[in-house]
Each structure stands twice: as C-alpha cells, then as structure tokens.
C-alpha angles and dihedrals in degrees: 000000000000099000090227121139120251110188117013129218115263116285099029126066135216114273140190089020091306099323100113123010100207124191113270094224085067081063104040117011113249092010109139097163116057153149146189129260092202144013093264088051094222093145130033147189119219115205097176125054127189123267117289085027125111120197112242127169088335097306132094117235123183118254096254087056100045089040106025101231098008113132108191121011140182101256090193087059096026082230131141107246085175135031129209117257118286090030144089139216113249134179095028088302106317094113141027110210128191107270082227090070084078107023112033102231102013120142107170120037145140134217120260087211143356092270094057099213084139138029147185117242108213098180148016132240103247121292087015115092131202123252123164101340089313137104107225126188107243091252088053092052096044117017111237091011124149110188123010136204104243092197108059097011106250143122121268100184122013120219112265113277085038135087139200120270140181094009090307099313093124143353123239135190120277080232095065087077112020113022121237090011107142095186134027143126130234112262090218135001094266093063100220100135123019136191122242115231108175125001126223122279101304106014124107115215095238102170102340098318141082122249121199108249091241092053090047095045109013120231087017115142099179145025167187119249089186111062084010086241126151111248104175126025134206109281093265094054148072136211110255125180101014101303099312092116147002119231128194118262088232097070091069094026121031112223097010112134096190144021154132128250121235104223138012099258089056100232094141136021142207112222107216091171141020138209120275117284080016113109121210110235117170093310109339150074119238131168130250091273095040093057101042114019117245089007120141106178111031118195097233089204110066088004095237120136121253100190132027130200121274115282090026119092121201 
C-alpha cells in the first residue's frame, strides 16, 4: 500500500501524485469542477464554474463581467438569462443593451423576443411619460403643459397663459374663456369656467373679464393693470385724479390741443401745443391778432407776424 488517493471528492483534485486532493477554487476563483493536467497537479482545468459564473479560457468571471449589465446568467450556454435594471437581453442572451437604444428615455423595458429587436418600455426617465411605448417630454404628451402626472398621464400645472381642461387632459388658452386674459386658473377640473388673473398689455381685469384701457377710462392710451389706472392719455387730454380719468386740455386752457398736467391730482396744466390759427403764448392760446396787434397771418414757429393789416408794415 502506498496510502495515495486515487480518485478525489467533487470540487478538489489529486495532488502531489495522490498525496492531497486541495479545493479548485484555491487554484482558479469560483471553480467547483475541476481536474489535474498531471500527476503533481500543478496545474488544473476546471470544467464547472459556480452559479452566476460562466467558463471562460479556464477562469471563472462573474456574469456582469463576462456580459456587461447582465445579473444572473446560464453558466452551461455563457448566456444572460437577466438583465440590470434599465436594460434588455438581446441576441438570445449574449448581450444585454440600454433599453434607451430603442426607446429614447427609457429606463425600464423588456424585450418583446429573444432576439430583442423590440422591446416594451415599462417606465420614463423623470420628467419623460410613457405613451404608447414612447417617452414623451411633458410638452409632447399635453401641449402647453408644465408639469405632468406620470402616473395617469395628466397635467398637474398648465404653462401661464393656459389652464387646465378636461380634468388635465389638455391645457387651453386663458382666451378661450375670457378674451385678452394673459393669466387665470380653472375654477374646477373640468375647466368649464375660469378666473382671470392679469389681462393683456392695456386692459384692465374689471368682474372676470378684461376691459380695454380707452373703454374703462376714455381717451386713455395707456394703463395700469395694477391698480387698473390710466398712465398715459390720448394727445388732447391730461391725467386728472390719480389716474382715475382723462380730461380734455381745453377745459383749463381754451384752444390748447396738447398738454401735460402738473400734479397728479390735475389741477393745472402746461399747454405744449394750440389749436390751429391759435398761437401759444405762456400758457395760454391766443389768436394772430391777440398775440401781435393789428396782425392778420402769424408765423407758429418762432410766433412773429407775417402779414399785418392793411395800412400797417412789419
């Protein structure tokens, strides 16, 4: 007898002509099958690897090595049996490919066969939702939309100038409802009525609806839409009591076509400009022979006559 091993227990190998029999993952990492290419065993081949483990040029490398993103894998055909999160098997398991090479801004998705030339996109990267099979921006799913509800597919908040309608299936214009608003929110999610928040450029919001500046305040050419005050009147007219009205030039100084008014409250004007055949002197407007005696055709530039009455010379 010469008390050697001949044959050694799965996962070791004789060694040292029969001597030892020693694991095979002490040899090659993860090995569990394994025998020796000589009688020493200095050297071995391993035909089995663990689970999750694929042979390879007689070493054992982990599935995600061997398969970049694969999970769990068959280690008898080296193949991906599951993919990581946000990836698919394709070509029967020998790769595992973004689920975003098919579907832009996918990030879960399954493959619709082994080949994985489809696949079926489960869920959006954030801010993207899924509509048929496709990850749409939120503006792409609901026009004018601002945030969206990824999991029913409506909008949560509608752009400015937008409101909510049909329970946030879509967003419509402010103007829909309530002509020239710029800014309102449905009064309930059916959008049927809305309030008005702010009007357009020179409208003033009077009752749910927006009122040109020149109906609220006539002769108004500009205003307010905060305190819903005129700022700037027609050229004829002042600002008189804050704001609140524009009264003609004429009714301080007869004749006069434009001015400006002193004060807010329009208790005095300057006259920039009078009527025609009406001449500006300080403040006031005076005709031809009010301004130069005995004058009949006055120059309103530089106020001089032009042409006196007969028997009169310049």
């Amino acid at each position: 007898m010469n008390n050697t091993c001949d044959t050694c227990s799965a996962g070791t190998f004789r060694k040292d002509s029969g001597k030892a029999c020693s694991v095979c993952s002490g040899v090659i990492t993860n090995c569990t099958i394994c025998s020796a290419d000589n009688d020493l065993g200095t050297t071995i081949t391993c035909s089995e690897c663990a689970e999750n483990i694929i042979l390879t040029n007689n070493s054992c490398v982990d599935c995600n090595i061997f398969i970049p993103f694969c999970v769990t894998c068959n280690k008898l055909t080296s193949t991906c049996t599951t993919c990581a999160d946000g990836n698919y098997r394709k070509s029967s398991g020998q790769f595992c490919s973004p689920c975003s090479d098919l579907v832009q801004s996918c990030v879960s998705c399954t493959a619709d066969n082994d080949l994985g030339s489809s696949i079926t996109c489960r869920k959006c990267a954030p801010q993207t939702y899924l509509s048929l099979n496709t990850c749409l921006t939120c503006t792409q799913l609901i026009p004018n939309c601002v945030t969206c509800n990824g999991v029913n597919n409506t909008c949560d908040v509608c752009a400015v100038g937008f409101y909510r309608n049909a329970n946030g299936l879509s967003c419509s214009p402010c103007t829909d409802l309530v002509p020239n608003c710029a800014v309102c929110t449905a009064n309930d999610g059916a959008g049927t009525a809305i309030t008005c928040r702010q009007c357009v450029f020179n409208n003033v919001l009077i009752l749910n609806t927006c009122v040109a500046c020149s109906v609220h305040i006539l002769n108004c050419a500009t205003c307010n839409t905060n305190n819903n005050t005129c700022n700037v009147c027609d050229v004829g007219f002042y600002r008189k009591s804050n704001g609140l009205s524009c009264s003609p030039c004429t009714d301080l100084v007869q004749s006069c076509s434009e001015c400006n008014a002193i004060d807010d409250i329009g208790t005095g004007i300057n006259c920039t400009k009078c009527a025609a055949n009406t001449y500006l002197s300080g403040n006031a407007c005076v005709t031809c022979a009010e301004l130069i005696l005995d004058c009949t055709a006055c120059n309103a530039v530089n106020n001089t006559c032009d042409t006196c009455s007969a028997g009169r010379f310049r």
